[in-house]
Steps between C-alpha positions, in 0.01 A plus 500: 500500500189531719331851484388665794347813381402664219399857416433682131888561438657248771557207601670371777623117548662279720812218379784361594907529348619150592194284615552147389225352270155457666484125484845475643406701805177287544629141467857538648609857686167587721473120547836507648491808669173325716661165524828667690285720746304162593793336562658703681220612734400065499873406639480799738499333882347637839119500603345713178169481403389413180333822425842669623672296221275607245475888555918492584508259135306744313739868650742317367355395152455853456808602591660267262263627220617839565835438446391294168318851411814696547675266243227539221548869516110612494428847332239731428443608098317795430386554148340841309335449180404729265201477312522498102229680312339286151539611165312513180578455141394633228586382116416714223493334148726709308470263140408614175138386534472771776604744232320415165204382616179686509185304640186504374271372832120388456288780631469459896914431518538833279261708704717356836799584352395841358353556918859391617712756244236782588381542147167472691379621788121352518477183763476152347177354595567164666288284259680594220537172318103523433426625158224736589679703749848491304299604171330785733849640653665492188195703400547732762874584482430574089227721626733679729800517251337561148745322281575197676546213385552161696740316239742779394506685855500192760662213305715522159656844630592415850832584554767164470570280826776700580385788477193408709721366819730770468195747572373281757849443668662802400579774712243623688393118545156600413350136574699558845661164489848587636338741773320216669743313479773675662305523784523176620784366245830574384410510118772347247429575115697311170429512150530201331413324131732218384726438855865472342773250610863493633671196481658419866758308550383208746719407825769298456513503123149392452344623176409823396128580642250725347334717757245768414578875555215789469536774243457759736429620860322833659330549106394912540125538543372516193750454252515172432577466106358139366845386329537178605477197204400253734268448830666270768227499763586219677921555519386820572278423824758181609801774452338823655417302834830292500632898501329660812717416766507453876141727558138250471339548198163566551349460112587557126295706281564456158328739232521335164286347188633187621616355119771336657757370150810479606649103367754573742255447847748357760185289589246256354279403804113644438435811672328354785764296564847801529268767665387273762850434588571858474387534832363874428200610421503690127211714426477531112357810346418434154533744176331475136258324381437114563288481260736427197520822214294449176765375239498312180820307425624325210691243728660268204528414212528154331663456206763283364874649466549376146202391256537402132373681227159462355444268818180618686603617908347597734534773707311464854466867745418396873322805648401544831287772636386649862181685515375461174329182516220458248601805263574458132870608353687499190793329469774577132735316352755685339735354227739606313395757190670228228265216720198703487480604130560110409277323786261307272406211755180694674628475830297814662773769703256657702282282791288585727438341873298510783745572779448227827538489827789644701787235552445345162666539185285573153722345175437593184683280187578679216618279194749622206656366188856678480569557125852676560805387644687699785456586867164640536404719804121398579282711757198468628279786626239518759258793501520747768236545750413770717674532872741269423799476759764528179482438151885400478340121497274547266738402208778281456668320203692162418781456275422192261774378215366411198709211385508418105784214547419142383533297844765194467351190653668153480245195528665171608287203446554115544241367281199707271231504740169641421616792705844535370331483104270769562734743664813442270250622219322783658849642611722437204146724336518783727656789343635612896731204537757361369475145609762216476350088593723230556335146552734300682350158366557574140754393277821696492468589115147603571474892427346646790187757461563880564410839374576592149749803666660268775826302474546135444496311843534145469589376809522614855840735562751342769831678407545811711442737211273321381298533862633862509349578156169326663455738779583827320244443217221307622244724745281133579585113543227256514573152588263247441446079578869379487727384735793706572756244359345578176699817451859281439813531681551736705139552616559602872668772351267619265257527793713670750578770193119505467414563884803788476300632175214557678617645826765725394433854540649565143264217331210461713366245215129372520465103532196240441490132630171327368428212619480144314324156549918386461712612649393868634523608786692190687760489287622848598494435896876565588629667212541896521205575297332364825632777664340776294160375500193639698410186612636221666491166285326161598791186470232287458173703333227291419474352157302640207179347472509190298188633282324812479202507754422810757558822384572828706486812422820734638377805713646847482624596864473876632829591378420337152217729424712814519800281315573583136580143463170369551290851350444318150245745391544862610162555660405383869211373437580317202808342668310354787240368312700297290722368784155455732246384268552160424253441230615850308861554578805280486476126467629268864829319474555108592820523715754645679813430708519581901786697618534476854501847609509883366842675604511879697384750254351289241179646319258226420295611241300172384417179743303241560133501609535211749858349544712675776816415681626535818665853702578547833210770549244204358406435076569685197355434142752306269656758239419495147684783360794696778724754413775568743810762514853368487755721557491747235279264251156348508426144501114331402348148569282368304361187645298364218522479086162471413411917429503364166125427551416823534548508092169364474270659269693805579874380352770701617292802638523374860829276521735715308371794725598314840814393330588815337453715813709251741799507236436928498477458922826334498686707269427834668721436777773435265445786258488731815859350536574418165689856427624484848826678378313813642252490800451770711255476848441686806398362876121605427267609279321769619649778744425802684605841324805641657671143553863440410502140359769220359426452151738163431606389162694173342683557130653211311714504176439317175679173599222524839779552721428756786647877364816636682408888452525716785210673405195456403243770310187434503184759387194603663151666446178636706205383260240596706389591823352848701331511797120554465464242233719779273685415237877551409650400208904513516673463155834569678713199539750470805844343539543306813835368539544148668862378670595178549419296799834365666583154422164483334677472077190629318258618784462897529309714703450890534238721720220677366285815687162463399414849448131489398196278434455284231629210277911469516586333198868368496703335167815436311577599221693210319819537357552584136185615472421845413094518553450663790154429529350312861545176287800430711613162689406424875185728519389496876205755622403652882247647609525851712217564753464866640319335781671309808394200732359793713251659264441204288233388775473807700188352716508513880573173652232493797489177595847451508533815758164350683713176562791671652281696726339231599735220526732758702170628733509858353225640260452601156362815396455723158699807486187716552452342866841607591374774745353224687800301544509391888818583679661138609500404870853610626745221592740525812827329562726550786815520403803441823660851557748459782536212789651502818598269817489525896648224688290315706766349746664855598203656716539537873149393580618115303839527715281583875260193407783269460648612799190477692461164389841378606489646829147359591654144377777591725258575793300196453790257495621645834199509683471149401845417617653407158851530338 
């Protein structure tokens, strides 16, 4: 369609109804139409000029054309547009941090803030970030108003976010936003925190879509509340534009702090990346501080789960502080009354550090010597500082389980080895274990060594309760240099009952493979202990060294400093000397064998100075000592069996440590399990107040087969908690009751409101017991927060709000500025209102031209005396 004219409202076009195709009327129909007329008027007899033949050709060319025209139907199309005016959108933050937060701005973004909610009236002078004239105005306005004072009136007592946009936007629109607006802009306004979903049903059957819906549209000036748990700022933006309809949008204006949490974001391109393709221009007004609020918190706690008495542990607090780099602060431990009037090991309970910078995290290790048996709850206090955002953080505790249970290990040996010797002895000595040795190479009427209180074991067990006696007794199985053969008939299946030992969630046992100049680890490649390793074995490792030449000296990786395993004196410094200093610490082993590589998740917690082997992303150091996760159990290689060195001059100080705490390592995972007839564990561990969680439990009978109740009871308490850093002691024990999960024989599961702060404490009590004392079965712990992701780290995200502007080509501006704001350049569209047509063919001014030109063809013909 070809227009002719256009005006503001109308246009007006010429086409045609049934006009062939351009190129066919170009190469065939207009070269036909001139091909006839020069044929006819070439063939045409009598005396005719040349010239005559031409003009009389052409008449009729036109005539013929004409007629074509009539066939193609031409029209006239008239069209009226109307013009659509642009819009604007505004978001308001409506989340909690809006609500609960109340800034506290450095002194020239109070005094702009205090200037934009008229609690002055003086003029800002426009160098205010110098010192001397800040120092002088803030002179000044306490001379004017006796009583002022900067950090109570213009920073920790400004009203909260909400509070401060509601004035701002409320009614009256005293910053005059929506006023100048409107006068160029329709002006669109949603409320929005976390954007919600509704699954959609996809066309033709396709899956269920989620698409993001706002909370609300048209919030009333001024009372927006602060109550939502989340802020979606990005679904929010994406969904409020995908909303507006057929009218241009002209720019978004979003008023928020910009701590965008949501794990639900529809999106995970950068900022720059989804606003540019936005395709709108978003003008961010900022709220709150950016600066992030003063705050000491007690971020974790190490500690391990279950310790054994009269065993030094230690009990590591990772701190980390904003804004109070360089100050001194006290941080407690607390124990347990019975704990505190017995400590006689000198450990100190009260430290004191020098707090560092911002984004780092201060630890302080506090060491103890349980003396009594039990679960113990441990906390650890910081001191409270002045302005701090909250002291909620400031505490928090660990539950720790004080075992007094002799550990049951099994060693399996080939031949006495120097290492095998030293161990058997040092563990059939240790009061904590009950130890059992079989050495494969010995004589069958050999009695093997154990502990004075542990059964006879001759042999290896191979019947299948024998093997089923073998896993429900024994918490630790070390094999040593034999070949797997060596364990009689029935072998494979000794192993395969071993491999289900240790991954079974019921067992979870803890096993060792040590390495030999034999037979270990090669003989095991193929065979399911294989399988549970944390390494992958060599087939062909090189040999042991024929003699005794080069030593090395095994290094303690970054996750073996922090390792119990490898902590074989309790204090730092101590440890790392005598693993680093060759010519004081521990004495250099002669050999080792390769493995070929570490598997996923292993923790290498000793290698090899020099050797590495080959990874896809390049070389790692050989392992020495890796402990690895299988299934429900733990599994250790030990590449070497020369720690017996380390008994020089120092006897079994050093090498019954290492081996002692690797055997203690390996059990835990089984003792967590090993009165598995009762275990009880939520999704998480720590939770927002007000949250209605799943707390899940699993009950087996005597003969470990699952329970077949209904119902389940199982008992709760609140030890502790408070906001404020105060404490609240609950003596009051609850009953939650658990029902069965269908089709699930043994599994239960019940809901729980958390209806205040603190330490939830759940238990069973046993059956056939009658104490009703917190000494119960299954003992799981969470921890209650009155905070939520939205107040936890309140701070104004700024540069995330300065990327969006920019990426988008809007602007960012503080709250204070929002007077300022420019109104948006309005955007036009025409939008078709109503068309219309006008043939071309049926006008009498066409009709007389056609007849004039068929008459003056007529006229010529005659006068030159054709047919």
């Amino acid at each position: 369609m070809t227009p002719l004219a256009q005006a503001d409202d109308l246009v007006r076009s010429f086409d045609w109804h049934s006009a062939p195709p351009g190129w066919l009327f170009v190469l065939f129909i207009l070269p036909a139409v001139l091909a006839y007329a020069s044929y006819v008027y070439a063939r045409e007899g009598g005396n005719v000029s040349g010239g005559a033949r031409v003009l009389l050709g052409f008449l009729r060319i036109l005539v013929l054309l004409a007629l074509l025209g009539v066939l193609f139907d031409p029209f006239f199309e008239r069209t009226s547009f109307r013009v659509l005016s642009s819009q604007v959108l505004i978001l308001h933050d409506d989340s909690q941090s809006m609500r609960d937060v109340r800034d506290g701005y450095e002194t020239e973004e109070a005094l702009r803030m205090a200037k934009a909610l008229g609690l002055i009236e003086e003029e800002l002078p426009r160098n205010l970030d110098r010192g001397d004239v800040q120092r002088a105005f803030v002179e000044e306005l306490e001379r004017r108003h006796p009583g002022f004072d900067l950090d109570r009136d213009l920073s920790e007592r400004f009203p909260s976010r909400i509070s401060v946009v509601n004035h701002l936007l409320g009614e009256g629109d005293r910053a005059g936003l929506r006023r100048r607006l409107s006068e160029r802009h329709e002006v669109v306004e949603y409320a929005f925190s976390g954007a919600t979903r509704a699954e959609v049903e996809g066309p033709d059957g396709a899956p269920a879509v989620l698409v993001p819906r706002l909370l609300s549209r048209d919030p009333a000036p001024g009372k927006l509340e602060g109550a939502g748990p989340e802020t979606a700022l990005r679904d929010a933006i994406q969904a409020a534009v995908a909303e507006m309809g057929e009218k241009p949008l002209a720019a978004v204006i979003v008023v928020t702090d910009g701590a965008s949490n949501s794990d639900r974001e529809t999106s995970i391109d950068p900022e720059e990346l989804w606003a540019r393709r936005l395709g709108v221009p978003v003008y961010a007004v900022g709220i709150g501080n950016p600066n992030p609020p003063k705050d000491l918190d007690l971020a974790q706690i190490e500690a391990e789960k279950f310790v054994f008495k009269d065993n030094k542990t230690a009990i590591v607090a990772h701190i980390e502080a904003t804004g109070y780099e360089g100050e001194e602060v006290r941080v407690e431990l607390e124990l347990p009354p019975d704990e505190v009037r017995d400590k006689a090991d000198g450990e100190p309970m009260i430290q004191r550090i020098v707090l560092g910078p911002d984004g780092t995290r201060d630890v302080v290790t506090f060491n103890h010597t349980f003396k009594h048996k039990g679960t113990h709850i441990v906390r650890i206090h910081v001191e409270r500082l002045p302005k701090e955002r909250t002291y909620e953080n400031n505490v928090r505790q660990v539950e720790i389980e004080v075992i007094d249970q002799q550990i049951r290990v099994l060693i399996v040996e080939g031949q006495p080895r120097w290492e095998f010797r030293y161990l058997r002895n040092a563990a059939i000595r240790d009061e904590k274990l009950k130890t059992n040795t079989i050495l494969l190479d010995a004589d069958p009427t050999f009695p093997q060594d154990r502990s004075p209180d542990a059964p006879d074991m001759n042999r290896f067990p191979s019947t299948p309760e024998g093997l089923q006696e073998l896993k429900r007794e024994f918490h630790v199985i070390l094999f040593g240099d034999f070949a797997p053969t060596m364990l009689g008939e029935g072998w494979e299946r000794i192993l395969k009952e071993i491999k289900n030992w240790v991954e079974s969630e019921y067992f979870g046992g803890g096993f060792i493979l040590m390495a030999g100049q034999q037979y270990t680890p090669e003989a095991w490649v193929g065979t399911e202990i294989e399988k549970i390793l944390p390494v992958e074995i060599e087939d062909n490792p090189p040999p042991a060294p024929a003699w005794y030449k080069d030593v090395f000296y095994p290094r303690v990786t970054a996750l073996g400093w922090n390792h119990p395993v490898t902590r074989l004196v309790p204090e730092d410094e101590a440890n790392r000397r005598l693993w680093t200093d060759h010519d004081y610490g521990l004495p250099g082993v002669f050999w080792y064998k390769k493995v070929r590589r570490t598997r996923p998740g292993a923790m290498v917690l000793l290698d090899h100075p020099a050797d590495v082997f080959e990874t896809e992303r390049g070389t790692e150091p050989q392992p020495i000592v890796t402990v690895g996760r299988y299934g429900h159990g733990q599994t250790m290689f030990v590449s070497t069996d020369e720690f017996w060195r380390w008994r020089f001059l120092t006897g079994d100080k050093y090498c019954w440590q290492f081996w002692k705490q690797a055997i203690f390592f390996m059990a835990k995972r089984r003792l967590l399990h090993g009165d598995s007839r009762w275990r009880i564990w939520t999704d998480k561990t720590e939770y927002p107040v007000g949250e209605r969680i799943v707390v899940h439990a699993e009950v087996r009978d005597e003969a470990s087969e699952p329970a077949k109740e209904k119902e389940q009871a199982i008992y709760y308490q609140v030890r502790w908690g408070g906001g404020e850093g105060e404490e609240v002691l609950s003596t009051e024990a609850r009953t939650l009751k658990l029902a069965q999960v269908p089709d699930q024989p043994g599994k239960y599961q019940g809901t729980l409101n958390l209806f205040r702060p603190g330490e939830y404490v759940f238990w069973f009590w046993a059956r056939g017991e009658k104490d009703v004392a917190p000494t119960e079965k299954g003992r799981h712990s969470i921890r209650v927060l009155d905070s939520t992701l939205e107040t936890r780290k309140p701070s104004q995200d700024r540069k995330t709000l300065q990327k969006i502007a920019a990426a988008s080509g809007g602007r960012y501006l503080p709250i204070w500025e929002l007077a300022a704001l420019p109104a948006p350049e309005p955007k036009t569209q025409r939008e078709p209102a109503e068309k219309s047509e006008e043939s071309a063919w049926h006008n009498g001014l066409v009709y007389w031209v056609l007849v004039a030109v068929l008459v003056l063809e007529w006229i010529l013909r005659k006068i030159h005396r054709m047919l």
